[in-house]
LODREN-264182 format. One record per residue (C-alpha): x, y, z; residue number from 1. Coordinates in steps of 0.2 Angstrom, whole numbers. Example, Ala and Ser with C-alpha at 12.3 -4.5 7.8 and 13.67 -1.06 7.14 Angstrom:
<nodes>
NODE       x       y       z    nr
NODE      62     -22      39     1
NODE      68      -5      36     2
</nodes>
This chain:
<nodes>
NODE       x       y       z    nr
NODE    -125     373    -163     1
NODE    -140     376    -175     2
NODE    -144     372    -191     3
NODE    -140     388    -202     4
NODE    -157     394    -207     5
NODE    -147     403    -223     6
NODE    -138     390    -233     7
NODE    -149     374    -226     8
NODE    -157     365    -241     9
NODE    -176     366    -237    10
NODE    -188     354    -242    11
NODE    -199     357    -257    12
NODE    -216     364    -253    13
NODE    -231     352    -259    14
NODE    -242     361    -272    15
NODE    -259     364    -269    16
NODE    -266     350    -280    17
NODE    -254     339    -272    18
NODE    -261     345    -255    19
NODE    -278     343    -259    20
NODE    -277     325    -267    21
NODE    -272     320    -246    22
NODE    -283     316    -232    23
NODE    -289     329    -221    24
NODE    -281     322    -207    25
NODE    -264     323    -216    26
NODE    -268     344    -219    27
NODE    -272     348    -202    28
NODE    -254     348    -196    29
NODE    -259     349    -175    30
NODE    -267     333    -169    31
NODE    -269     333    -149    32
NODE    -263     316    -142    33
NODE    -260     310    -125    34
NODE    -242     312    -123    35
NODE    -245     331    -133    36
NODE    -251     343    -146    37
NODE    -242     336    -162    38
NODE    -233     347    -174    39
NODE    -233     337    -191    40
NODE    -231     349    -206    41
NODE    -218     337    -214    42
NODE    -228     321    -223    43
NODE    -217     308    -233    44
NODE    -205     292    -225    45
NODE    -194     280    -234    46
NODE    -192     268    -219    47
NODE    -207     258    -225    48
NODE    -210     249    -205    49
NODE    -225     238    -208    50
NODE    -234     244    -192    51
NODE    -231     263    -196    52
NODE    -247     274    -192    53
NODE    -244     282    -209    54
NODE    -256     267    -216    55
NODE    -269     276    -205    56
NODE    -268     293    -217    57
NODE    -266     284    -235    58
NODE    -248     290    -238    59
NODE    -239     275    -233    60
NODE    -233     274    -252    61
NODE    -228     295    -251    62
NODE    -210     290    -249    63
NODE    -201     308    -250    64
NODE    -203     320    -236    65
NODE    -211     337    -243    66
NODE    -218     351    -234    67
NODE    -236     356    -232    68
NODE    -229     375    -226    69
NODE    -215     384    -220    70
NODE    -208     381    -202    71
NODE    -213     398    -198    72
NODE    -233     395    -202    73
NODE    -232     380    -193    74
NODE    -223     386    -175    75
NODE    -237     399    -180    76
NODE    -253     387    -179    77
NODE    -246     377    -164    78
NODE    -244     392    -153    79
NODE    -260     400    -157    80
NODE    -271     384    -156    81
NODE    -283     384    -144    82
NODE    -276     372    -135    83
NODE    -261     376    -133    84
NODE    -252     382    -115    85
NODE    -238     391    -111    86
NODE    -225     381    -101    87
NODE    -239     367     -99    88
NODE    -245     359    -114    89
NODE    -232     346    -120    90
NODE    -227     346    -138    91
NODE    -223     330    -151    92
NODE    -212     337    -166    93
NODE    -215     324    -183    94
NODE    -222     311    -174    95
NODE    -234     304    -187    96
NODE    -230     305    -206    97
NODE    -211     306    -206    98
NODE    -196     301    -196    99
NODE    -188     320    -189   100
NODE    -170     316    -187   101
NODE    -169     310    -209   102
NODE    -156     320    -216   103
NODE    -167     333    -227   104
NODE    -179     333    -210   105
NODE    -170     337    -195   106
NODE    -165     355    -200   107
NODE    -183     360    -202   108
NODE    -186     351    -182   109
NODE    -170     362    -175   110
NODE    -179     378    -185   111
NODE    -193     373    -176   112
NODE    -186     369    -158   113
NODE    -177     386    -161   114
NODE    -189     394    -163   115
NODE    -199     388    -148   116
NODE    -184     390    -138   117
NODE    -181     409    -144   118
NODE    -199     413    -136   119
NODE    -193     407    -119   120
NODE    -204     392    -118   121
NODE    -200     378    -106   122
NODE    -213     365    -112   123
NODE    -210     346    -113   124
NODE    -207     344    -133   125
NODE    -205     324    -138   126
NODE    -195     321    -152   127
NODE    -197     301    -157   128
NODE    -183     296    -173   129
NODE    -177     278    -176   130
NODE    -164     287    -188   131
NODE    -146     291    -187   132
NODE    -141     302    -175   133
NODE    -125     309    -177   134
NODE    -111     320    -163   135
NODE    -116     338    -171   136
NODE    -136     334    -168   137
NODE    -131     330    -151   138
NODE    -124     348    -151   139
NODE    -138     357    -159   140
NODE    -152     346    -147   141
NODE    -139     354    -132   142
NODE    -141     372    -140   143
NODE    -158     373    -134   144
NODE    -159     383    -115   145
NODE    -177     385    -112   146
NODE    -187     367    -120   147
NODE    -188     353    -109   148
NODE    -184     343    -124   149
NODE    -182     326    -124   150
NODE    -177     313    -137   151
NODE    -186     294    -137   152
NODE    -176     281    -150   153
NODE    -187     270    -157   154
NODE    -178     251    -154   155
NODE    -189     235    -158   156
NODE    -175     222    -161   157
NODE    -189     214    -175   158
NODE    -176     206    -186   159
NODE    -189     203    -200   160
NODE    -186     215    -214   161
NODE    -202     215    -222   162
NODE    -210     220    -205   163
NODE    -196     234    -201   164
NODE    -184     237    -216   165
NODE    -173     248    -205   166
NODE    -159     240    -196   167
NODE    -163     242    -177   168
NODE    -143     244    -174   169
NODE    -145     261    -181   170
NODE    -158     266    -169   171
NODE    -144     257    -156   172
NODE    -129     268    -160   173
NODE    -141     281    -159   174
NODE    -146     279    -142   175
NODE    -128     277    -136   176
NODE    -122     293    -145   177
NODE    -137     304    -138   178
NODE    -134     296    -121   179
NODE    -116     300    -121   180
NODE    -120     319    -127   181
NODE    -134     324    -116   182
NODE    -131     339    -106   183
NODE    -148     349    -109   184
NODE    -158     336    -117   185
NODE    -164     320    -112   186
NODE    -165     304    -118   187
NODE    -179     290    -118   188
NODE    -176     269    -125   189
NODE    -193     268    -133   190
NODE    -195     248    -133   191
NODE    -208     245    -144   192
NODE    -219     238    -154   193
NODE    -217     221    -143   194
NODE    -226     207    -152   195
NODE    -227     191    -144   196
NODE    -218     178    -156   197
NODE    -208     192    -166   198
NODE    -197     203    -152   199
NODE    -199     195    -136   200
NODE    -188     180    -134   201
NODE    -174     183    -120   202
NODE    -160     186    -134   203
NODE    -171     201    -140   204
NODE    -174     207    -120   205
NODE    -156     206    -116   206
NODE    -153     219    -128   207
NODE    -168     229    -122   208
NODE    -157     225    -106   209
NODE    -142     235    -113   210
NODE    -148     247    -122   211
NODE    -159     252    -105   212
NODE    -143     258     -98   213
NODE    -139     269    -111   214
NODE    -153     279    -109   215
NODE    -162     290     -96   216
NODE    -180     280     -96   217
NODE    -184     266    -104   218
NODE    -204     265    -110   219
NODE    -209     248    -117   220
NODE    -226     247    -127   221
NODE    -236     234    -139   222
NODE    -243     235    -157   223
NODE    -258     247    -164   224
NODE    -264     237    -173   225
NODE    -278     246    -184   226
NODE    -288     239    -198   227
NODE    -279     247    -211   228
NODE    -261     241    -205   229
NODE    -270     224    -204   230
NODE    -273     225    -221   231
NODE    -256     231    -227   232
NODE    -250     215    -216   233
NODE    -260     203    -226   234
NODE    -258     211    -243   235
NODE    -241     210    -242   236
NODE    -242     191    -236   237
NODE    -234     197    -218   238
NODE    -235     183    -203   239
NODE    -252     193    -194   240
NODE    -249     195    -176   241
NODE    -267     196    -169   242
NODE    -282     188    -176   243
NODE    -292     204    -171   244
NODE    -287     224    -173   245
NODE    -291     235    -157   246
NODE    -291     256    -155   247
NODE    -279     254    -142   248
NODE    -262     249    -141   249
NODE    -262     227    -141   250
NODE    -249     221    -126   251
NODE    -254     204    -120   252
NODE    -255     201    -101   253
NODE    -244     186    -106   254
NODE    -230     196    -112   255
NODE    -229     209    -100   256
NODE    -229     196     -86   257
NODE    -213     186     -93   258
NODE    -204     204     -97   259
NODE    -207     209     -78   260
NODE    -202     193     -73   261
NODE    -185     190     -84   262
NODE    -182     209     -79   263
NODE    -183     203     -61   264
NODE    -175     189     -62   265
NODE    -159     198     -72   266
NODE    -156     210     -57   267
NODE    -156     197     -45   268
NODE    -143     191     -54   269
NODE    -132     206     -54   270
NODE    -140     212     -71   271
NODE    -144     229     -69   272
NODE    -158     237     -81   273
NODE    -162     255     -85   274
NODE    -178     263     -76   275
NODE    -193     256     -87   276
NODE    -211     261     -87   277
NODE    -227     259     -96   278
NODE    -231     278    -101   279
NODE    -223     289    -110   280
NODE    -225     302    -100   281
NODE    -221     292     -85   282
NODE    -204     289     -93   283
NODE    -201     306    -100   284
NODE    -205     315     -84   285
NODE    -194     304     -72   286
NODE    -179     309     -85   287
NODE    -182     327     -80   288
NODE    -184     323     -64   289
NODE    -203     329     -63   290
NODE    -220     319     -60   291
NODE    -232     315     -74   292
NODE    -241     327     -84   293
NODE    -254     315     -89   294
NODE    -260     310     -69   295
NODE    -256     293     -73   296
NODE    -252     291     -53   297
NODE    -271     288     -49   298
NODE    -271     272     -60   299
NODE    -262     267     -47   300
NODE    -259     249     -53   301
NODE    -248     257     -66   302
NODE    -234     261     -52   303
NODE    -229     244     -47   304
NODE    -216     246     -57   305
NODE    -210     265     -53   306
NODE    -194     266     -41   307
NODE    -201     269     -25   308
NODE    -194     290     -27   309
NODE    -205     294     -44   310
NODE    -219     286     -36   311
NODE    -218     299     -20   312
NODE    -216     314     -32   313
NODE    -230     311     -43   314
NODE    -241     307     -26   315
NODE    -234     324     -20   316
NODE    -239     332     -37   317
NODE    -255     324     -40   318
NODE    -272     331     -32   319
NODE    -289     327     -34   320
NODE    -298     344     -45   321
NODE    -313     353     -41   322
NODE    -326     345     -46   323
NODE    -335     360     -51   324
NODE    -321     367     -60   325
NODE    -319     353     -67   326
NODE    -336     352     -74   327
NODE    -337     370     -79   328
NODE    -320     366     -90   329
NODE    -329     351    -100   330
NODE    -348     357    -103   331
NODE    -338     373    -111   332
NODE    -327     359    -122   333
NODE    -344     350    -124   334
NODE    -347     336    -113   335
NODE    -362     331    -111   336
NODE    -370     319     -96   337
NODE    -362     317     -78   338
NODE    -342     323     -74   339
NODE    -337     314     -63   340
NODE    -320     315     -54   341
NODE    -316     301     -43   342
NODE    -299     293     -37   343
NODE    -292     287     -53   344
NODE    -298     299     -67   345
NODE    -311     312     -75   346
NODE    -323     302     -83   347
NODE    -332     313     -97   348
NODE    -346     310    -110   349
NODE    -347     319    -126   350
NODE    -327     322    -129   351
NODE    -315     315    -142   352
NODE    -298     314    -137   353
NODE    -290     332    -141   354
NODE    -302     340    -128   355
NODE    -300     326    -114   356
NODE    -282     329    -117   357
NODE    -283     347    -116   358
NODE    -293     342     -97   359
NODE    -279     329     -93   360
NODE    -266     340     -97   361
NODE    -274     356     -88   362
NODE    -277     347     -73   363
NODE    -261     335     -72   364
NODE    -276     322     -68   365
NODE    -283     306     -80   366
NODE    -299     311     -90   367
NODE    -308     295     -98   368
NODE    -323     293    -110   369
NODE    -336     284    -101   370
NODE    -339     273    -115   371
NODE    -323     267    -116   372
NODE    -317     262    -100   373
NODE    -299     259     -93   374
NODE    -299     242     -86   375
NODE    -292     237     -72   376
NODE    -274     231     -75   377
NODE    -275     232     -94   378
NODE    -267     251     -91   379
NODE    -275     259    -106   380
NODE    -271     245    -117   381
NODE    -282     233    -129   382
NODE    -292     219    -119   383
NODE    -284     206    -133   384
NODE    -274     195    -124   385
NODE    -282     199    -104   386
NODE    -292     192     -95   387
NODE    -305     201     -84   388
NODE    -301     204     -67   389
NODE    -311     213     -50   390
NODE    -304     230     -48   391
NODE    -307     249     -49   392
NODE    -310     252     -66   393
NODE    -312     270     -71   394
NODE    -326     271     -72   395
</nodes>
């Protein structure tokens, strides 16, 4: 079941004035990150989270979703971009100025996926909503035969309202109905931000705890924590979670630790829990029964937690590239200095994060910056809150 595409109310089109008063960022409606190329022609939320990443782009007060063109131009731009890959290159739908699944949205994301779908595409395409989902999406979201689509519910459990306004039962009764209504799509319990102090008690993990078994994967992940949602946070008098702000993702070792632990300690009990995982991808591709795209398998330390069977399709999957090959890919993207491909990852010089993503993706194989390094253990996160620790860091 589809949206119809003739009597559907479209959202109105932002003028070119209003287009031009916005960021650049904001315009450029394809922006390469790790977990894929991101489709966002749809700016505007009226969820107001604290932590959102729309404080990033300057339109955190741009509360009414318009859009910058027609779904048509914009299924246009992503498939012609130069980094895009038939059946390869994963795909995240209104992932960072709206919420896809608000009423006047979603028809505009099942135009898209139709779309997609139509061309007989068989891509990963993430679809990330703390919003209401209802039976008849559940239909439309089975409509799809060719996508590897998967939906991740954003569930936090934060109960203060000035951080996250929107009531984290919704996301709740969303996971549950998509979970119950999965035939071709799957779905993923995205449990995050976790902020130590705010959403980590054991009250708040036994719901994680439930919730994880309503769901294909579970994917827990801490707060980006950036300057400027540092500053919202003080403007607005909100309890600052970290002294400092970070590029990465912020997950003290801490915290992780006494999850693990009250997670192991609830099987052994008789509680059972969902499959959880650090990584997106990780937790997207075990639902479709795949290995990673992103390579993560040679961080190994990242696995600990992988059932034993996702650990032995991903080693099966995973292969060290040419090295030359390899090379040949990134000089001609830019890099400059030594590639170096060892056990854990590509590690490039020169190369912002769209291009190493493109690399990643292209060789299903990690590709770092040299100048900022993956430490050991910290799995790609924020050193606030670790201490360092002997190990192979890449590089």
């Amino acid at each position: 079941m589809t949206a119809p595409t003739t009597t559907r109310r479209l959202l109105p089109l932002l003028t070119p004035d209003q287009i031009s008063a916005l960021k650049p960022e904001l315009v450029d409606v394809i922006e390469y990150r790790k977990s894929g190329l991101s489709l966002n022609h749809i700016v505007g939320c009226p969820l107001e989270c604290g932590y959102c990443v729309r404080h990033l782009f300057d339109n955190f007060d741009m509360k009414t979703p318009r859009r910058l063109m027609s779904d048509e131009a914009a299924v246009a731009q992503l498939l012609t971009h130069p980094y895009f890959r038939p059946h390869q290159t994963p795909i995240q739908l209104l992932n960072r100025a709206t919420d896809p699944m608000l009423p006047l949205v979603k028809p505009h994301v099942f135009s898209v996926l139709r779309q997609l779908d139509e061309q007989g595409l068989t891509n990963h395409v993430l679809v990330i909503t703390r919003w209401r989902v209802s039976a008849e999406d559940c239909a439309a979201l089975n409509s799809f035969k060719n996508l590897r689509l998967t939906i991740l519910v954003t569930h936090s459990g934060i109960d203060n309202p000035a951080i996250e306004p929107v009531n984290s039962t919704y996301a709740a009764d969303s996971l549950r109905m998509l979970y119950e209504h999965a035939e071709r799509y799957r779905t993923v319990l995205y449990w995050r931000p976790i902020v130590p102090g705010l959403n980590d008690c054991a009250e708040h993990i036994e719901r994680a705890r439930e919730l994880s078994l309503h769901a294909h994967a579970t994917v827990f992940t801490g707060l980006f924590f950036r300057e400027e949602i540092a500053a919202y946070y003080q403007g607005n008098g909100l309890p600052m979670p970290y002294e400092d702000t970070a590029r990465r993702k912020i997950m003290p070792e801490d915290a992780e630790t006494r999850i693990l632990d009250t997670i192991k300690a609830a099987e052994q009990s008789g509680a059972p829990w969902g499959t959880l995982f650090r990584k997106t991808s990780c937790g997207v591709a075990f639902a479709h029964g795949e290995a990673d795209y992103n390579g993560h398998y040679g961080v190994r330390e990242l696995c600990d937690i992988c059932p034993p069977s996702q650990v032995a399709l991903c080693a099966k999957a995973w292969s060290k590239p040419d090295p030359e090959q390899v090379s040949r890919q990134a000089r001609a993207l830019g890099a400059v200095g030594d590639v170096e491909v060892n056990d854990r990852a590509i590690v490039v010089e020169g190369l912002d994060e769209p291009p190493r993503y493109f690399l990643q993706h292209g060789f299903g194989y990690q590709c770092h910056d040299r100048d900022k390094p993956h430490q050991y253990r910290q799995h790609g996160r924020a050193p606030i809150g670790w201490e360092a620790e002997d190990g192979p860091d890449t590089p």
